[in-house]
C-alpha positions in Angstrom: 17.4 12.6 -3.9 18.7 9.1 -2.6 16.3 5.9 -2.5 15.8 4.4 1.0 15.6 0.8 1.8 13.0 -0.4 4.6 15.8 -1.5 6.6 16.5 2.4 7.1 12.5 3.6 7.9 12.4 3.3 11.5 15.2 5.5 12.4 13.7 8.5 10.2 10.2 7.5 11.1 11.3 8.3 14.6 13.1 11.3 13.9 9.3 12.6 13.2 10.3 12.7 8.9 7.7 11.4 6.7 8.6 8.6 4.2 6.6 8.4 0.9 7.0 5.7 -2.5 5.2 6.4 -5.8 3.4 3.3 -6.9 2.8 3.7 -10.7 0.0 4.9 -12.7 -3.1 3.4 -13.5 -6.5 4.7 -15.7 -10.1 4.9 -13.6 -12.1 4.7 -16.9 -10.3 7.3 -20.0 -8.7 9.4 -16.8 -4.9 8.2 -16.0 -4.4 8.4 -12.2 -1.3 8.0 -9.8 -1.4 6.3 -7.1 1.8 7.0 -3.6 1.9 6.3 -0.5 2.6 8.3 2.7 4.4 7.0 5.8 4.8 8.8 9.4 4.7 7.6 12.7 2.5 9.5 14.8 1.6 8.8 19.1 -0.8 6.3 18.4 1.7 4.3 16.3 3.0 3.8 12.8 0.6 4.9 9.9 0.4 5.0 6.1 -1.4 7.1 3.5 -2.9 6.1 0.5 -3.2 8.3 -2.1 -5.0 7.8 -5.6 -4.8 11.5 -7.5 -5.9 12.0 -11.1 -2.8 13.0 -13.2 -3.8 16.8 -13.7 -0.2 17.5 -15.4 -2.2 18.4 -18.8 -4.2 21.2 -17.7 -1.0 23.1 -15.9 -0.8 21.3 -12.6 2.8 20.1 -12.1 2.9 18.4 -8.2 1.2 15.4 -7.4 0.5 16.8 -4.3 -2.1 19.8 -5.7 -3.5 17.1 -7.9 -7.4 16.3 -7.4 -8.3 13.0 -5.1 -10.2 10.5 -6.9 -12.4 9.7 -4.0 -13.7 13.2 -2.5 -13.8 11.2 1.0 -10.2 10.2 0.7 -8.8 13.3 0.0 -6.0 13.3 2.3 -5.2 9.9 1.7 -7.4 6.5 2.7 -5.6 5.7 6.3 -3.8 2.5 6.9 -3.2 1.8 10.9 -1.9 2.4 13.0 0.3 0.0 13.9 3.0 -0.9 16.6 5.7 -1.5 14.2 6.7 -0.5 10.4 6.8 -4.4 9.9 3.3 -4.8 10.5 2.1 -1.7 8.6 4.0 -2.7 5.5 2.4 -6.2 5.8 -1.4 -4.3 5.9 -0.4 -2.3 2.7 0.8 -5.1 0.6 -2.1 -6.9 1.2 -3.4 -3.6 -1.1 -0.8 -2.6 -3.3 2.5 -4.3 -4.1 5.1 -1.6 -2.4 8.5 -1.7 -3.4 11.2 -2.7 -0.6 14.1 -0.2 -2.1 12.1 3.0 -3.2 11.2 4.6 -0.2 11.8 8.2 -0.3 11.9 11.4 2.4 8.5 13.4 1.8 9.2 16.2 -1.1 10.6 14.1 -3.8 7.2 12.5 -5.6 7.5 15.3 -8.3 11.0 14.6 -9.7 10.1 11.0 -10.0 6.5 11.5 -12.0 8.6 14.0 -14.0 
């Protein structure tokens, strides 16, 4: 596993692989959620995925990617685009959440860092 900077996004972006950054944990009420994000580019453009999960490690589910969506609606992810370029995408999502310029990571990896 090997962090990626945004300066290297595009060129897997357009090699169709999907880019993904954990952004921390936070409680809704006594439940502690996580929240990631999900990048791919798609015909229409570049486009991100939101995800907010509750943290379901206690009763015996181990990926964040079986874990239950907070909001029913949003269960595969709250979309955020699409947009002509990654620039302007990134823009849109840190006007939500605060992402993290060096932590990008190819799709797969979420578990080994919530571990």
């Amino acid at each position: 596993m090997r962090y990626l900077k945004e300066s290297e996004l595009t060129p897997y972006l357009n090699q169709g692989k999907e880019i993904q950054q954990y952004m921390g944990e936070f409680y809704d009420g006594q439940y502690k959620c996580l929240r990631y994000l999900t990048l791919h580019k798609g015909k229409e453009g570049y486009t991100g995925l939101l995800f907010e999960v509750f943290d379901e490690t206690e009763e015996g589910i181990e990926s964040i990617y079986n874990f239950s969506s907070i909001e029913p609606d949003d269960m595969y992810g709250k979309e955020i685009g699409p947009f002509d370029s990654i620039e302007k995408l990134i823009q849109s999502i840190n006007q939500i959440a605060k992402l993290n310029d060096e932590k990008y990571l190819l799709a797969g990896y979420l578990d080994d860092i919530i571990k």
